[in-house]
C-alpha positions in Angstrom: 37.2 16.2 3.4 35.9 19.1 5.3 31.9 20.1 5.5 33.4 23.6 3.9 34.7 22.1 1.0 31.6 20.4 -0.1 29.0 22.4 -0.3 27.1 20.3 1.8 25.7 21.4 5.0 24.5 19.6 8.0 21.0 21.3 7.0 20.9 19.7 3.8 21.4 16.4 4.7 18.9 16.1 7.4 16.7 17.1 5.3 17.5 14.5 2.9 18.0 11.9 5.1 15.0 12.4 7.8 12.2 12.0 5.7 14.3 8.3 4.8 14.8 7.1 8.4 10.8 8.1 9.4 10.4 5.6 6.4 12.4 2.9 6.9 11.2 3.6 11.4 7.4 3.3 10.1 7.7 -0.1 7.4 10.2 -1.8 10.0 8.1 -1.6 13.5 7.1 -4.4 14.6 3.4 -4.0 14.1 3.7 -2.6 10.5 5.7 -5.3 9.1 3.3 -8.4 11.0 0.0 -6.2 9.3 1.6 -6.6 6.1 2.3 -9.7 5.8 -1.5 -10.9 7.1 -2.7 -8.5 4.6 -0.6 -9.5 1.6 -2.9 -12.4 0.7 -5.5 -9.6 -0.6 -7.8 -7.7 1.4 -8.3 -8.8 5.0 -10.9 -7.4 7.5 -9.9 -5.7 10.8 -11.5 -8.4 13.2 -9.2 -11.2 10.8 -5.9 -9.2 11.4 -6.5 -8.7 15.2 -7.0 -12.5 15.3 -3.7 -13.1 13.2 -1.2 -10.9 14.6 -0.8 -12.1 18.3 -0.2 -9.4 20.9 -1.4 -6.2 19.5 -4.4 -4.5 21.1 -7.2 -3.0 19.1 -5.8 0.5 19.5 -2.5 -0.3 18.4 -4.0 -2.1 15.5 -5.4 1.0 14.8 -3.5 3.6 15.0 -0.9 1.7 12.7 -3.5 0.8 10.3 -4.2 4.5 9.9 -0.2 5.5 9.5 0.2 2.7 6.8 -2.9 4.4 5.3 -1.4 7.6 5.4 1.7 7.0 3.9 -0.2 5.1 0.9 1.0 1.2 2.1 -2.8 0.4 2.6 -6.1 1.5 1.2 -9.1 1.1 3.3 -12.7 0.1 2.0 -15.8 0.9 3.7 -18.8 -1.3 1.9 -22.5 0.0 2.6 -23.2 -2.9 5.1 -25.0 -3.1 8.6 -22.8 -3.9 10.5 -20.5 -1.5 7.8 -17.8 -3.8 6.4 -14.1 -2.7 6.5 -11.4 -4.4 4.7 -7.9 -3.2 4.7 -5.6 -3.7 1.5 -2.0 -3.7 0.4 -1.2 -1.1 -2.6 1.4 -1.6 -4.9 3.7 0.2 -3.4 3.5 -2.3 -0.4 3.4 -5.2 -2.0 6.8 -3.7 -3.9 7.9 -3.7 0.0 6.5 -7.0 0.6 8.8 -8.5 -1.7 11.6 -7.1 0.1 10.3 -8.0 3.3 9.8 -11.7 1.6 13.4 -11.8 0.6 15.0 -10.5 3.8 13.2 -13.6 5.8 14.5 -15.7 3.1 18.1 -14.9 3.7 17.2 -14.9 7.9 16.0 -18.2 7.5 18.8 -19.2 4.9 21.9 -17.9 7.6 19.9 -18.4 10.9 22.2 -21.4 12.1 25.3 -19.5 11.0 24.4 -16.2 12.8 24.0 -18.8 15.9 26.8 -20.6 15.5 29.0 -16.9 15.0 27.6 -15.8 18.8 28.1 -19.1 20.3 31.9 -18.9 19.2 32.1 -14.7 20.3 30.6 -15.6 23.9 33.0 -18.8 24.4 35.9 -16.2 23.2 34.7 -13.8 25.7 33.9 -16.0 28.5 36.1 -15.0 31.9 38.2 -17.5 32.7 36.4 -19.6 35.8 38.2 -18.8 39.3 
C-alpha cells in the first residue's frame, strides 16, 4: 500500500515512534539496566551502587542516575545528614520494567545453551572448506 493511500505520513510516524526508541535506547543501556537491578531490592545509596556495578566511573553513574530520574524510573532522597545522605529508589513504574527485565533473563538463561548450540552449527555450515 502506498504512503498516499493511508493517510499516514513519514511526519507522523516519527513522531510516534521516536519518543518509543529514546525509551526503549535509555531502559536498555547498559548502565541503566545494571542500576536497576542493584536498586530493585529498595533504596540503595550511591557509594553501594558504585561498588555493585563493576566498570562504571562515578560520572557515568551519574549522569545515568540523573536521566533515570528524569524520566521518573528513580526517585532520589536527600536526608538532612552531615555528611548529607542520598539514596536512590526504583518507582513503580521501574519496578513494572524490572519485571520485564526479570523475565527476559529468565528466558536468556532458560535458551542460553540452544542459542549456543544454533551458532556453533551456522559457523560449521559456513566454515571454508580447508585448502
Amino acid at each position: 500500500m502506498s504512503q498516499r493511500n493511508t493517510g499516514v505520513t513519514v511526519q507522523v510516524v516519527n513522531a510516534h515512534a521516536c519518543p518509543v526508541r529514546e525509551v526503549l535506547d535509555r531502559v536498555s543501556g547498559k548502565w541503566s539496566v545494571q542500576i536497576l537491578v542493584a536498586a530493585a531490592h529498595g533504596p540503595i545509596r550511591f557509594t553501594e551502587l558504585e561498588r555493585s556495578i563493576e566498570g562504571i566511573s562515578r560520572r557515568m553513574l551519574t549522569l545515568t542516575l540523573r536521566n533515570l530520574e528524569r524520566d521518573g524510573l528513580v526517585t532520589r532522597t536527600v536526608h538532612p545528614t552531615v555528611p548529607p545522605k542520598v539514596e536512590y529508589e526504583l518507582t513503580p513504574v521501574a519496578r513494572e520494567l524490572h519485571d520485564t527485565l526479570q523475565r527476559l533473563t529468565d528466558w536468556a538463561e532458560r535458551n542460553r545453551v540452544y542459542i549456543a548450540e544454533a551458532r556453533a552449527k551456522y559457523d560449521a555450515e559456513r566454515e571454508p572448506e580447508p585448502a
